[in-house]
C-alpha positions in Angstrom: 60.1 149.9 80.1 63.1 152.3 81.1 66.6 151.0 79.5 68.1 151.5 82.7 68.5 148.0 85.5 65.8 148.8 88.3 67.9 149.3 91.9 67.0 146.4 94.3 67.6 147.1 97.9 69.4 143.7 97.9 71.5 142.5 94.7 69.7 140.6 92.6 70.9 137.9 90.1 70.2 136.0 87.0 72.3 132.9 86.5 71.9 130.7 83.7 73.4 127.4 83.2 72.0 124.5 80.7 74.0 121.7 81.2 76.1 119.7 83.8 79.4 121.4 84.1 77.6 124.9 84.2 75.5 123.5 86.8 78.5 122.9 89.0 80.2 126.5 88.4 77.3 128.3 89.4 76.7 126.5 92.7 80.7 127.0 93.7 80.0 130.7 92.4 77.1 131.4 94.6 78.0 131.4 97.7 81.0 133.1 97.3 78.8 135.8 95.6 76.8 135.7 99.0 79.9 136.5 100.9 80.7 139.6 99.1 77.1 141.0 98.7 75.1 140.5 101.7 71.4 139.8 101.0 72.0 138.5 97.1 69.4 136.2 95.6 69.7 134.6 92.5 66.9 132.9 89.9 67.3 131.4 86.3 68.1 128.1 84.4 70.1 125.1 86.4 70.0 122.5 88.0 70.0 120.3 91.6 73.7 121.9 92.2 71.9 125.2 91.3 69.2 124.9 93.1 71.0 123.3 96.3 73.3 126.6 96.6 70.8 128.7 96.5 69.6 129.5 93.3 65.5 129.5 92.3 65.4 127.7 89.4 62.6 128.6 87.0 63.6 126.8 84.3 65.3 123.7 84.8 68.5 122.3 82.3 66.5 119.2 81.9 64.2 121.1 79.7 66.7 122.7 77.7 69.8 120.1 77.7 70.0 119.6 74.2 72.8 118.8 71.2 73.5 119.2 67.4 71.5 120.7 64.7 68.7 118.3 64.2 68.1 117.6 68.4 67.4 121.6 68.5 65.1 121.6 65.8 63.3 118.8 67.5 62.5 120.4 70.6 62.4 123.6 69.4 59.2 124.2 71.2 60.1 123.3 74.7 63.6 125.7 74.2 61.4 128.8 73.0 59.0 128.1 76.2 62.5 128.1 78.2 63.8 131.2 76.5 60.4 133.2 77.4 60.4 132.3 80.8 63.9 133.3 81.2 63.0 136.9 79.2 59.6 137.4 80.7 61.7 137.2 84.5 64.1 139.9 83.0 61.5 142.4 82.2 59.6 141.2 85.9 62.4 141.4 88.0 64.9 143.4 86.3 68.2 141.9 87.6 71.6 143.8 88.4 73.4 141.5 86.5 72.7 138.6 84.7 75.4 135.9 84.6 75.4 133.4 81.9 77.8 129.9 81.9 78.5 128.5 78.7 75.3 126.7 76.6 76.6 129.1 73.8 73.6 129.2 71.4 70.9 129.6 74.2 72.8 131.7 76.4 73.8 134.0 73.5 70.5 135.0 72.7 69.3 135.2 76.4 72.6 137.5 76.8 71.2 139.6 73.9 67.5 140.1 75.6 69.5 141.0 78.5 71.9 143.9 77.3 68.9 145.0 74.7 67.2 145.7 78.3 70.1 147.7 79.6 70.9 144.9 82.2 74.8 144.0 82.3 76.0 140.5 81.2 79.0 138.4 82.4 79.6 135.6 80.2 81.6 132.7 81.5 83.1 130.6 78.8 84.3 132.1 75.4 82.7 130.3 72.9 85.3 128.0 70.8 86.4 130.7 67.6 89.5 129.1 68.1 87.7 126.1 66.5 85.3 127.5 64.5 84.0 131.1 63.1 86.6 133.1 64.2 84.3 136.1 62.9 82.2 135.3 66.4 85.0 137.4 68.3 84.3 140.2 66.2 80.7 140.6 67.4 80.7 138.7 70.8 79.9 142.5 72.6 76.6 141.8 71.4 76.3 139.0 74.2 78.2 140.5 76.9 79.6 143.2 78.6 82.8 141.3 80.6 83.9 137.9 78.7 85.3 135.5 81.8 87.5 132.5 79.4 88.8 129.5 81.0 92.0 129.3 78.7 95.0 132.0 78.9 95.1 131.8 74.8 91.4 133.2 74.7 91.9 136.8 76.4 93.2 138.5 73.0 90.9 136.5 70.4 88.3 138.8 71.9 90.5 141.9 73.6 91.7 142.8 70.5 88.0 143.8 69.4 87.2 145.8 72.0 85.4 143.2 74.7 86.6 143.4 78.3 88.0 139.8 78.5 89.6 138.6 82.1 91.2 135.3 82.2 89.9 133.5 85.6 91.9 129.8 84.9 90.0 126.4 84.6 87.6 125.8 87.7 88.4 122.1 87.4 91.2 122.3 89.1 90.2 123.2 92.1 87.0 121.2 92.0 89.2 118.3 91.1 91.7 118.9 94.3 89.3 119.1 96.7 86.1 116.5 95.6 88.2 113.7 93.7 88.9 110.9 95.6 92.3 109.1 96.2 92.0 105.2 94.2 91.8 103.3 97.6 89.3 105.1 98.6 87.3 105.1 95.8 87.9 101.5 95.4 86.5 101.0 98.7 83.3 102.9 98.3 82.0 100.7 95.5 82.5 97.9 96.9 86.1 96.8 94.2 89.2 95.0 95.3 92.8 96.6 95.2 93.0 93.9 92.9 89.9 93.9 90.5 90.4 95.6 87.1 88.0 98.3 86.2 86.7 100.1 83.6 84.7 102.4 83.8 81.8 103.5 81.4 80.8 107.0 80.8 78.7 107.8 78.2 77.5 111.3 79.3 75.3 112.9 81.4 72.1 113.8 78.8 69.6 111.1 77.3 70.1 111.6 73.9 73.8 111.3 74.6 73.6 107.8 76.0 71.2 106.9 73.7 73.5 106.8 71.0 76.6 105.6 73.1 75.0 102.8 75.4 75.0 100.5 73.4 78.6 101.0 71.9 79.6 100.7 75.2 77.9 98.2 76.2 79.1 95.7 73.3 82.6 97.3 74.0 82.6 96.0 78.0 80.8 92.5 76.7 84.1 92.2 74.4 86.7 93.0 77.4 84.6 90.7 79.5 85.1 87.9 77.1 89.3 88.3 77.0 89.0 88.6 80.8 85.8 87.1 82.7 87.4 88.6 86.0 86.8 92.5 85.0 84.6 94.9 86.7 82.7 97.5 84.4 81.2 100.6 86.6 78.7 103.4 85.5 77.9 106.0 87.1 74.5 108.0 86.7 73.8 111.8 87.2 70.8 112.6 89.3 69.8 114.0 86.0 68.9 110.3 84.8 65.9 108.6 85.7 67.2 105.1 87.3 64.0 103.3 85.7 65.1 105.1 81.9 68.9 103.8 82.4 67.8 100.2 83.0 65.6 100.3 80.4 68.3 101.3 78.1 70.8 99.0 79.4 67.8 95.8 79.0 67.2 97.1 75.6 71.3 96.7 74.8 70.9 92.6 75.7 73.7 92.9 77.6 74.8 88.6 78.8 73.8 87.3 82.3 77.9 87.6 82.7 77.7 91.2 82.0 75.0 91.7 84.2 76.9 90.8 86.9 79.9 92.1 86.8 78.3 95.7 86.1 77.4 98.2 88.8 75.1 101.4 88.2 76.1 103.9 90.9 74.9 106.8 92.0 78.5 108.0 93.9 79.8 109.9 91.1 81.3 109.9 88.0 84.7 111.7 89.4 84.6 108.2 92.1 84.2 106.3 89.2 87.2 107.7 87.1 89.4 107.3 90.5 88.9 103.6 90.8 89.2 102.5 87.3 92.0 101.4 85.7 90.6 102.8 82.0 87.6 104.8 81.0 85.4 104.6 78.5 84.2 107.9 78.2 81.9 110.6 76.1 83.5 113.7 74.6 82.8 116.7 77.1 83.8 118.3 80.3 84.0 115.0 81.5 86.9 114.1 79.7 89.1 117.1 80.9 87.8 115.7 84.5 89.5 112.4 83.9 92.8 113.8 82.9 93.2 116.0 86.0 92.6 112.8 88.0 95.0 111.2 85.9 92.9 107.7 84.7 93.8 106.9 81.3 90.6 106.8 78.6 89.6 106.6 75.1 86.8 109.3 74.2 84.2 108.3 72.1 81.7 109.9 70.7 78.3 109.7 68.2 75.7 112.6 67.0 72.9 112.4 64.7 74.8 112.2 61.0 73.6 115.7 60.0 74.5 117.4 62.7 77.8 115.6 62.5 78.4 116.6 58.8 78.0 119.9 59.3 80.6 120.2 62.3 83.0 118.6 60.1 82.7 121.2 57.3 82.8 124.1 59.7 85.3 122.7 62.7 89.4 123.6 61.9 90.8 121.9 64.5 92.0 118.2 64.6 90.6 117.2 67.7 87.1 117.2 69.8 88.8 115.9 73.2 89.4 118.5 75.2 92.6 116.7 77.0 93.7 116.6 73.1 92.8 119.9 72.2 94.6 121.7 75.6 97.8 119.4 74.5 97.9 120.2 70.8 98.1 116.5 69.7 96.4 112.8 70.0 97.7 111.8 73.3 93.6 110.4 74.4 92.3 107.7 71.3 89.2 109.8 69.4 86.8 106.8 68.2 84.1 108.9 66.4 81.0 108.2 64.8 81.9 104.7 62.5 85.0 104.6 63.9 83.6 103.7 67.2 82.8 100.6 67.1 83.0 97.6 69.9 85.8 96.0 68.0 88.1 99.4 68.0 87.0 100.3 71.1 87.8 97.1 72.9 91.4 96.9 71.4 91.9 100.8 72.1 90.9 99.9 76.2 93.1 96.8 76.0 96.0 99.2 75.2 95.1 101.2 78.0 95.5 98.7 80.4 99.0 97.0 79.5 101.7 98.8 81.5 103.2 100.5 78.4 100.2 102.2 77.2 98.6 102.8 80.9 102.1 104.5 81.0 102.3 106.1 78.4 99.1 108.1 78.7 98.9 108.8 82.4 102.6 110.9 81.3 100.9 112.9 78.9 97.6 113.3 81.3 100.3 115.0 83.5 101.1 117.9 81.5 97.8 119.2 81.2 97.5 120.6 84.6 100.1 123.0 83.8 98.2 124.5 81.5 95.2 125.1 83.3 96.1 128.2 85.0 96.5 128.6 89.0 93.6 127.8 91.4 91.0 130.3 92.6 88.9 130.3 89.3 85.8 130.8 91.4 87.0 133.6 93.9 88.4 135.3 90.5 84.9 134.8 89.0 83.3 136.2 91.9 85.3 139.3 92.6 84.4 139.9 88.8 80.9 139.8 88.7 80.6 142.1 92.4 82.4 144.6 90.6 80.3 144.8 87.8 77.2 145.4 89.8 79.2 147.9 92.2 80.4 149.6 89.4 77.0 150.0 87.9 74.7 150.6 91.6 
């Protein structure tokens, strides 16, 4: 097949993006693509946010929305089947540019079919080197032709080897400005008091995630519910998680015919959630960074399989896995890990949380991270960046 990107009479896209947050950038990135070049269509790996904007999804996240060593090697076969579908469109419809969110490992070597095809690559989110192997900044021109990084502190890690890197700010905030909701009215979608005290419960967004945190959290809110019978405990569920699966979890946790009731399952959000509540129990992700913006104070807590945990330990330099902690450069958000998340330490962390001092305390330190998010306009940055990468190359 000829190196060269075949001409469409209409741009032509490939977007990729194989988990939640990436799911949400490319639908605020589509339509804004749309305005600028008239007649675009757009196919790959997403989601419903992908596929509501727009985008034909071929393969969906669901099959490919995977963590850690040992949960790759056990669905190897399903990623490989995702991976050829994805590389068997490239040589079919021969994109103008294929635009690839974050999912680092996948998307890496998806990038690589790409560009070993002569078809240009955007890549949106640097990969952490600041965390671990630095040596990836070296080689990242393998995977794309125009790095797009989130973080200001990111542009000469991979600049200084050679890799067109453009600094577009964090898309959170202006996601988080215009879709979070005030606490009143968040309160008064799900059905809480001004006066109820909520915590909310977050344990992520993929099934072998809440698999291993469900029931952590779920002895945590039976602990809180035992100081203070009055508490309300909220968790929201993606429309990634079948409702049936999630109470079948929750049964298998035993939570008490107390619990029971004073727990809602709702389907209005997580961002809803972490406006109404008063504390937040929450994974280690996007999510996290989502919760400081709005300001809700949390402990992050988190739990992999034990391999793939020792093996981040030996090769991760930095101190902390939260990303309100990491963008801060100190523990201002508790990190319960692994052991160290256990209902007992957990409880006492979230009882911190809500006295005044440490509700205080936190929600001062949640403050400062804004600042250092960059300006609004992420998306209309994005965008402008990827249309001149397929003018530049029509």
């Amino acid at each position: 097949m000829d190196s060269q990107t075949h001409r469409h009479s209409h741009p032509r896209l490939l977007i990729a993006a194989g988990e939640a947050s990436g799911d949400m950038y490319a639908a605020e990135l589509m339509p804004r693509l749309a305005e600028r070049l008239p007649g675009l269509s757009a196919f790959g790996l997403g989601g419903a946010q992908s596929r509501a904007a727009g985008i034909e999804t071929i393969v969906d996240m669901d099959q490919v929305s995977v963590m850690g060593l040992v949960e790759v090697l056990r669905h190897y076969g399903q990623l490989r089947a995702a991976m050829n579908t994805l590389v068997e469109a490239l040589d079919r419809d021969r994109p103008d540019l294929v635009i690839v969110i974050d999912f680092q490992e996948f998307n890496q070597r998806l990038a690589k079919a790409a560009k070993a095809r002569g078809i240009p690559v955007l890549f949106v989110v640097a990969p952490q080197v600041w965390a671990w192997r630095a040596g990836r900044a070296r080689h990242f021109d393998r995977y794309a032709d125009h790095l797009a990084v989130l973080f200001d502190f990111e542009v000469p890690l991979f600049a200084a080897h050679g890799l067109p890197t453009t600094h577009i700010g964090h898309p959170l905030i202006e996601l988080i400005d215009r879709e979070a909701p005030d606490r009143a009215e968040a309160r008064q979608t799900l059905s809480l008091s001004a006066e109820d005290t909520v915590i909310g419960l977050l344990p992520g967004s993929r099934r072998g995630e809440i698999e291993r945190l469900l029931p952590g959290f779920i002895a945590t809110a039976e602990r809180l519910l035992e100081a203070d019978p009055t508490r309300r405990f909220i968790l929201p569920r993606a429309d990634s998680i079948d409702a049936d699966w999630l109470g079948e979890r929750i049964a298998e946790c035993a939570p008490s015919a107390r619990l029971h009731e004073r727990l809602t399952i709702t389907t209005s959000g997580a961002r809803r959630v972490m406006a109404a509540s008063d504390a937040l129990l929450i994974a280690s992700g996007t999510a996290s960074l989502e919760a400081a913006l709005i300001g809700t104070p949390m402990v992050i807590a988190y739990r992999s399989n034990r391999l793939t945990y020792a093996l981040a330990r030996h090769l991760v330099r930095i101190e902390h896995i939260g990303l309100p902690n990491i963008i801060l450069g100190r523990e201002a958000v508790p990190e319960r890990l692994q052991d160290a998340a256990t209902p007992e330490q957990l409880a006492e962390d979230i009882e911190q949380l809500l006295s005044p001092d440490g509700s205080a305390s936190q929600r001062t330190a949640l403050r400062e991270i804004r600042g250092r998010l960059g300006q609004r306009g992420a998306f209309d940055r994005l965008a402008d960046l990827a249309t001149g990468m397929i003018t530049d190359n029509a």
